[in-house]
C-alpha positions in Angstrom: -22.6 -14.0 -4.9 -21.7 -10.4 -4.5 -20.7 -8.2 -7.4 -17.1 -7.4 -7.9 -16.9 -3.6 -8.2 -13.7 -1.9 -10.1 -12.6 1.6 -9.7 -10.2 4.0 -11.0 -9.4 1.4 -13.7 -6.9 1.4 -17.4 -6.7 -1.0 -19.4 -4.3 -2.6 -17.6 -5.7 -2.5 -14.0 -7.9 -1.3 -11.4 -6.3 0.9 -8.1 -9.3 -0.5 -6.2 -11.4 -3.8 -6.5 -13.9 -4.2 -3.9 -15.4 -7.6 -3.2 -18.0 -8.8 -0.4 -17.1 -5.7 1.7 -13.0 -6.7 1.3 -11.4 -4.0 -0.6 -8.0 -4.6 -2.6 -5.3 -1.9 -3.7 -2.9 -2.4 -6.5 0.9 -1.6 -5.9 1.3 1.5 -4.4 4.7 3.0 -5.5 6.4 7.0 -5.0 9.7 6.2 -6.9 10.7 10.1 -7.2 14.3 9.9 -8.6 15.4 12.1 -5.6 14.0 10.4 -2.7 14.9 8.6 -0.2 13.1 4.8 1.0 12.1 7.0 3.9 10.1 9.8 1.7 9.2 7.0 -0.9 7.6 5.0 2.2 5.8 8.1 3.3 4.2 9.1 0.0 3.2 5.4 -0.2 1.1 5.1 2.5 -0.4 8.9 1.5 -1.5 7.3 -1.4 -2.6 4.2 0.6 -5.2 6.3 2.8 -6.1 8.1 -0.2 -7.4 5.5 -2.4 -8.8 3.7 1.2 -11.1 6.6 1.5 -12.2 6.5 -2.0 -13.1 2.7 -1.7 -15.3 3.2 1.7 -12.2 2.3 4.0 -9.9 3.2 6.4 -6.3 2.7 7.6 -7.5 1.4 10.8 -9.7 -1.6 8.6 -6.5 -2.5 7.0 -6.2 -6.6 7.1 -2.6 -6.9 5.3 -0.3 -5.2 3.7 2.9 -6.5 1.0 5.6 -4.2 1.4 8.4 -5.2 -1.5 11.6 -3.4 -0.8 14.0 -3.0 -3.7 17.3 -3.5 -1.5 17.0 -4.7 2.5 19.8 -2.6 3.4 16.9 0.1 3.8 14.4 -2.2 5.7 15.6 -0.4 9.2 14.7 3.1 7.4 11.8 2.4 6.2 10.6 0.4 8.9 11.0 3.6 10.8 8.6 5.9 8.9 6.2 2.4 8.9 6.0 2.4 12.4 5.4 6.2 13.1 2.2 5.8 10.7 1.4 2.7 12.3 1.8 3.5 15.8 -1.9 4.2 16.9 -3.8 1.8 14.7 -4.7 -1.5 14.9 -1.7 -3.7 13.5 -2.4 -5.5 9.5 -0.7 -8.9 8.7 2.5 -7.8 7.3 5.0 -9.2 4.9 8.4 -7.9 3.6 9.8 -8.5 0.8 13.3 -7.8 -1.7 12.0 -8.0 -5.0 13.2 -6.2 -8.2 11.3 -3.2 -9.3 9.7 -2.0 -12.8 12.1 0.6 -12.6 15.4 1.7 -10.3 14.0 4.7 -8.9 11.2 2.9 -6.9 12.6 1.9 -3.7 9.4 0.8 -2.3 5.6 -0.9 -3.4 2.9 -1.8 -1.0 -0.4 -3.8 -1.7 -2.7 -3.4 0.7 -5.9 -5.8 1.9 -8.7 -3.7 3.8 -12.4 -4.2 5.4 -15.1 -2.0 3.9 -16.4 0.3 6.5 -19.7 -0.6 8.1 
């Protein structure tokens, strides 16, 4: 059995766990008071490749991603900034979601499922 490795971790979480070469992100939220779902997406999935590259990852070795979307009237927007970043990589499972968030400026949260590099 492999060793489950924790990084960047609180006492409440970890931002990465990395687990027989699979490597897990917690929530990954940009809830600036003064932006949009389309700059709140962006800065998501900055902070997504971000904490990839400190596990040993990549964007292109992401297996799935949870997108929760505080109100679907902005799926359509952020679907658009989604697919830009998406365009020339392999495709992830994906799942949307409307879900209440910790608090009302965060418009968007991803979890994201990745592949270690080899």
């Amino acid at each position: 059995m492999s060793d489950i490795q924790r990084i960047q971790s609180t006492d409440r979480m970890s931002r990465i766990v990395k687990h027989n070469g699979t490597v897990y992100l917690c929530g990954q939220t940009a809830g600036e008071a003064d932006w949009d779902i389309g700059r709140q997406t962006a800065e998501c999935l900055k902070k997504v490749e971000n904490l990839l590259a400190d596990a040993g990852s990549s964007s292109d070795r992401i297996l799935s991603v949870t997108i929760y979307i505080r109100d679907m009237k902005d799926f359509a927007a952020m679907n658009a900034v989604w697919d830009e970043w998406v365009k020339d990589l392999p495709k992830p499972a994906r799942a949307c979601v409307e879900a209440r968030m910790a608090r009302p400026e965060i418009l968007v949260e991803m979890t994201v499922v990745a592949a270690e590099s080899p």
